[in-house]
C-alpha positions in Angstrom: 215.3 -78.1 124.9 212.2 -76.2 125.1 208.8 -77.4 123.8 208.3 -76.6 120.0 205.3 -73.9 119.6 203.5 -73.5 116.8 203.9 -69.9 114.5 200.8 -70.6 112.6 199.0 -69.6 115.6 199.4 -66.1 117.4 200.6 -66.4 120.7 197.8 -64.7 122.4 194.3 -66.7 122.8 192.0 -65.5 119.3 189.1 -66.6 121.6 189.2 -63.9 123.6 188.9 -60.1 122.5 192.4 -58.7 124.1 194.0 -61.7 122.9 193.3 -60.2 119.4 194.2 -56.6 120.1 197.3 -57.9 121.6 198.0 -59.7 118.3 197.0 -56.8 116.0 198.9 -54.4 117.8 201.9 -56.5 117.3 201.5 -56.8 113.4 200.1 -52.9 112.8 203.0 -51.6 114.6 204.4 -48.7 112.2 208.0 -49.3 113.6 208.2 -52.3 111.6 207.9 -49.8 108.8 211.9 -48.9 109.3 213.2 -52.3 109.8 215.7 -52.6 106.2 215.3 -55.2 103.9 218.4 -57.0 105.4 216.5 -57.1 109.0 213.2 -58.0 107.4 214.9 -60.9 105.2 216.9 -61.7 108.5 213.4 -62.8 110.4 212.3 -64.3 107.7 214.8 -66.9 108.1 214.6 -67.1 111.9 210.8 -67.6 111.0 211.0 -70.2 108.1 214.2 -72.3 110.1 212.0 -72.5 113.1 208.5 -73.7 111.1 211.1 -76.7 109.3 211.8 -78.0 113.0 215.3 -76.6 112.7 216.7 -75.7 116.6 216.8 -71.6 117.7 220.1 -70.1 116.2 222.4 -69.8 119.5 221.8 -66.9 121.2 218.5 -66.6 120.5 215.2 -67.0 122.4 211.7 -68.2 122.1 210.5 -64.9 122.9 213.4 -63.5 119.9 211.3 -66.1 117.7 208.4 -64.3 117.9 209.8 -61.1 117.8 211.2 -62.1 114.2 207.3 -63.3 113.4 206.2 -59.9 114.4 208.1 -58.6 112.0 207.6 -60.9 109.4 203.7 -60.9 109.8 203.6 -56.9 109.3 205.7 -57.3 106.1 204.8 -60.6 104.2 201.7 -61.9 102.7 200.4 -64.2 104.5 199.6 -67.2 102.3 202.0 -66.3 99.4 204.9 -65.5 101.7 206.0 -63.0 99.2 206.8 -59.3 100.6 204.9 -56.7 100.4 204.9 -53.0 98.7 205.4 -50.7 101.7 202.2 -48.5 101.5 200.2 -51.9 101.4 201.5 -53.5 104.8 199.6 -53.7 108.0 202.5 -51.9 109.9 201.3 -48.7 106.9 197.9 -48.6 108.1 198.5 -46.6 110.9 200.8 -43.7 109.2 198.7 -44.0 105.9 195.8 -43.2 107.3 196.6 -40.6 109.5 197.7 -38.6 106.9 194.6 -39.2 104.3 191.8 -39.0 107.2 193.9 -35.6 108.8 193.3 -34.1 105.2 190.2 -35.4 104.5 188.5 -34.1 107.0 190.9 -30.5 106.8 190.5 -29.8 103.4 186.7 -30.8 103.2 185.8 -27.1 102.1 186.5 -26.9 98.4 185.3 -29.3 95.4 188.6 -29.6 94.0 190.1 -30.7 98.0 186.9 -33.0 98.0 187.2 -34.7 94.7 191.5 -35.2 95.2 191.4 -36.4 99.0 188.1 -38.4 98.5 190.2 -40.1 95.2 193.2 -40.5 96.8 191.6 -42.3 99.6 190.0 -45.1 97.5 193.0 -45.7 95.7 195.2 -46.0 98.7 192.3 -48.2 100.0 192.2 -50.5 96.5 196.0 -50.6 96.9 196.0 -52.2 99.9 193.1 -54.5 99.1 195.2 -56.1 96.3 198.6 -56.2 98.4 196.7 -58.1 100.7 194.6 -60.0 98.4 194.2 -63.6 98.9 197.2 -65.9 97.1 194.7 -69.1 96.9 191.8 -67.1 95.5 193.8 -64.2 93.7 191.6 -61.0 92.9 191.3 -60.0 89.2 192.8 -57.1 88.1 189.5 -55.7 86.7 187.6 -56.9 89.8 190.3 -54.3 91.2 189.4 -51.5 89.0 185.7 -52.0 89.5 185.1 -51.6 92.5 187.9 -48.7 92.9 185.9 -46.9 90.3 182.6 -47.5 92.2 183.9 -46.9 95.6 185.6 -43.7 94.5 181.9 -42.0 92.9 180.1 -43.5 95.8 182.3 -41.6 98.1 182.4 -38.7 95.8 178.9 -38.7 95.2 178.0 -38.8 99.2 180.6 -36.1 99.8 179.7 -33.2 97.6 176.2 -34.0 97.7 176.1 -33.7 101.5 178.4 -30.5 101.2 175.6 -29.0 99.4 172.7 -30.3 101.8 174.6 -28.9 104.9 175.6 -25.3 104.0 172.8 -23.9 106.2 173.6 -26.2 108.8 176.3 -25.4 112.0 179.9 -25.7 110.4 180.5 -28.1 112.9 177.6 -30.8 110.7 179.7 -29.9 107.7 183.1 -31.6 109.6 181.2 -34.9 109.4 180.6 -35.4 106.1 184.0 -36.9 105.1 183.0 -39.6 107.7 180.1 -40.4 105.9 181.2 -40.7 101.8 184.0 -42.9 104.2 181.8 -45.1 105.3 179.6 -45.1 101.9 182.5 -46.0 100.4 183.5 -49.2 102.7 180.1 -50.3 101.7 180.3 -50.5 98.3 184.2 -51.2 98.1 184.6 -54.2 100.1 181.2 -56.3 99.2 182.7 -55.9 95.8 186.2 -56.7 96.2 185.1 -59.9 97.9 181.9 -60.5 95.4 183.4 -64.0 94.7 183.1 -65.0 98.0 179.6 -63.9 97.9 178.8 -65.7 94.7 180.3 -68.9 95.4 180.6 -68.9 99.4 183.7 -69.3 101.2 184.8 -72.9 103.2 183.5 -73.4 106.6 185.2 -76.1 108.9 184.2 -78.1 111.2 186.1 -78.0 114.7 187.7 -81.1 113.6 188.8 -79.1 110.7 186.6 -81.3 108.3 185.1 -79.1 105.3 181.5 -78.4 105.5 181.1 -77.2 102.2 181.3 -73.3 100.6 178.7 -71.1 102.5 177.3 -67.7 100.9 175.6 -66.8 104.4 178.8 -67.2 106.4 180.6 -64.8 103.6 177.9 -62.4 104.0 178.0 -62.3 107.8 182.0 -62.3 107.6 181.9 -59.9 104.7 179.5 -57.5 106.9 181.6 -57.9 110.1 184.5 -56.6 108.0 182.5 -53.6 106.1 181.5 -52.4 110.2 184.9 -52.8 112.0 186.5 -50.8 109.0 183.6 -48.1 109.8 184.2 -48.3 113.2 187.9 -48.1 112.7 187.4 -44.6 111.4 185.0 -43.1 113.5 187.1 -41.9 116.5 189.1 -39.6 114.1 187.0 -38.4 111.8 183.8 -37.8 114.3 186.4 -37.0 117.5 188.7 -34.9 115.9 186.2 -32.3 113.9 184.7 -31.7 117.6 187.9 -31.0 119.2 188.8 -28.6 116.5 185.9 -26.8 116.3 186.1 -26.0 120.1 189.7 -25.1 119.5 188.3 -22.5 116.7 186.0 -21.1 118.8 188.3 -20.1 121.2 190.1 -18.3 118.6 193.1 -20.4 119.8 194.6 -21.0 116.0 193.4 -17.6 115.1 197.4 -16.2 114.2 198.3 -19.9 113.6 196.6 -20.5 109.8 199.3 -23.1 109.2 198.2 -25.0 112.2 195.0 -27.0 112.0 196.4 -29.7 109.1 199.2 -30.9 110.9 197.1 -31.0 114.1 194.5 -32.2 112.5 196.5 -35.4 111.0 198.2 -35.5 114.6 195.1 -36.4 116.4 194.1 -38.5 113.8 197.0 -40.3 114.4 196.7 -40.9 117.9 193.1 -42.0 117.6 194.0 -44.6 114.7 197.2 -45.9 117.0 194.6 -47.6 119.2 191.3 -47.9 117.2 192.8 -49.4 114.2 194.0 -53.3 116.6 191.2 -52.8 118.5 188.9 -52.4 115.6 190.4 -55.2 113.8 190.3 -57.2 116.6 186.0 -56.9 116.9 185.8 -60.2 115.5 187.4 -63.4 115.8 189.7 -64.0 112.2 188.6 -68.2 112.4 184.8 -66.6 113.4 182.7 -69.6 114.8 179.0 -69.7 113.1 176.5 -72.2 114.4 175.7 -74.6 112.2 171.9 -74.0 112.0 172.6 -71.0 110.5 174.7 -72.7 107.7 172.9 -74.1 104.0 170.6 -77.2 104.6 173.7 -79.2 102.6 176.1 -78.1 104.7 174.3 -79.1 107.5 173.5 -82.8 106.5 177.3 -82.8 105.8 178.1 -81.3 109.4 175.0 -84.1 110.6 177.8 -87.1 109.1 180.7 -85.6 111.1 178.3 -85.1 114.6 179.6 -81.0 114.1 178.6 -78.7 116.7 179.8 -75.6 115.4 181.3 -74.3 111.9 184.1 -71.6 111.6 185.3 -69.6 108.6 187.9 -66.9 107.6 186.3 -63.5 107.4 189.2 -61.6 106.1 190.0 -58.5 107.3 
């Protein structure tokens, strides 16, 4: 019999950076999107037998095992266990946003393109947030609706007011401004989303897994991490692919082709988000380490008690 591992834990090393990419490119794989519910509920199983200490069905392998947690981890929450609405899974990020940042940054011309694709975005984006909102601390619905409402006129708001600023500017300035009510938008969104956490702090462990205490500077630095690997995540399409295009355009290549620049558009995006959306994710350790100096002065008498060297918390993602 081979030795028991344990599924809580991904099987690549969270210390190190590729270890993390390796793990989100498992779990944002968009082939997972087209496993049926049968295959999906089929893991599951293979998942939950093996976590009860119940032997590999015959036929199966270790490697099969993890396969099946693959799966599983793409489709089901976390914490709750309970599976997700499709469009809210981390195997939809990939798809989902190569089709909203391809026609953001196409259809970036018009108000009426602006205001739709800058509102769809945000509520794609507040979907999401609530499928993967956390089961111990659930998110209020109005929390929700909040920040979705203020994310959506702080994008709206950067977007047509930088259309305006930049008429007089090379076209090519004018490409960028979807990237930037983008990454207005992250800033407001997610701060508020997680404003809980920021209120009340979020729980930071010793490495002996002993509580410290709730810590409002280790939610800001996790909550910050998050609000700049999301920017980051969305800076190779929407800055990359407006420069390609415009060098295509000036070649007159799509001149006879009017139908073309969307669907190329949303191709590249895709190719860029394929890679830059694990190995944005993956910037940051998910358990992030923090040194205790760094922590409240009660959290620090607390870690004095348990001799801690160093604290780690959940950022989120």
């Amino acid at each position: 019999m081979s030795e028991r591992v344990d599924l809580n834990v991904p099987r690549w090393d969270q210390s190190q950076y590729w270890g993390r990419v390796m793990y989100f490119l498992t779990t944002t794989n968009p082939i997972n999107l087209f496993k049926s519910n049968s295959e999906l509920e089929r893991c599951n199983r293979i998942v939950n037998s093996y976590k009860k200490g119940e032997e590999i069905p015959d036929g199966l392998t270790l490697d099969d095992v993890y396969k099946a947690k693959d799966v599983v981890d793409s489709a089901y929450h976390p914490e709750t266990g309970e599976k997700m609405i499709i469009v809210g899974r981390m195997s939809a990020q990939v798809p989902m946003n190569m089709l909203v940042t391809g026609c953001m940054i196409t259809f970036y011309k018009t108000t009426p393109a602006v205001i739709f694709w800058q509102w769809f975005n945000q509520s794609f984006n507040a979907l999401v947030n609530y499928t993967n909102r956390s089961g111990t601390s659930p998110m209020p619905l109005e929390q929700v609706a909040k920040s979705y409402v203020l994310a959506t006129s702080g994008a709206l708001i950067t977007a047509l007011g930088l259309n305006k600023l930049v008429k007089r500017l090379p076209t090519v300035v004018g490409r960028f401004v979807p990237f930037a009510a983008v990454a207005a938008a992250n800033c407001i969104n997610i701060p508020l989303m997680r404003i809980k956490e920021l209120d009340n702090g979020i729980e930071v462990y010793d490495e002996n897994k002993n509580l410290l205490g709730q810590s409002q500077s280790a939610a800001r630095t996790g909550i910050s991490a998050v609000v700049l690997s999301r920017i980051v995540m969305s800076a190779p399409g929407m800055i990359l692919t407006p420069v390609i295009m415009e060098a295509i355009e000036r070649r007159g290549i799509l001149k006879n082709m009017k139908w073309a620049p969307a669907p190329l558009q949303i191709a590249l995006c895709g190719v860029f988000l394929t890679f830059a959306t694990p190995m944005c994710c993956a910037l940051y350790p998910q358990i992030s380490p923090v040194s205790i100096q760094k922590l409240e002065p009660e959290l620090q008498k607390k870690a004095e008690k348990f001799n801690s060297k160093i604290g780690y918390y959940n950022k989120g993602l």
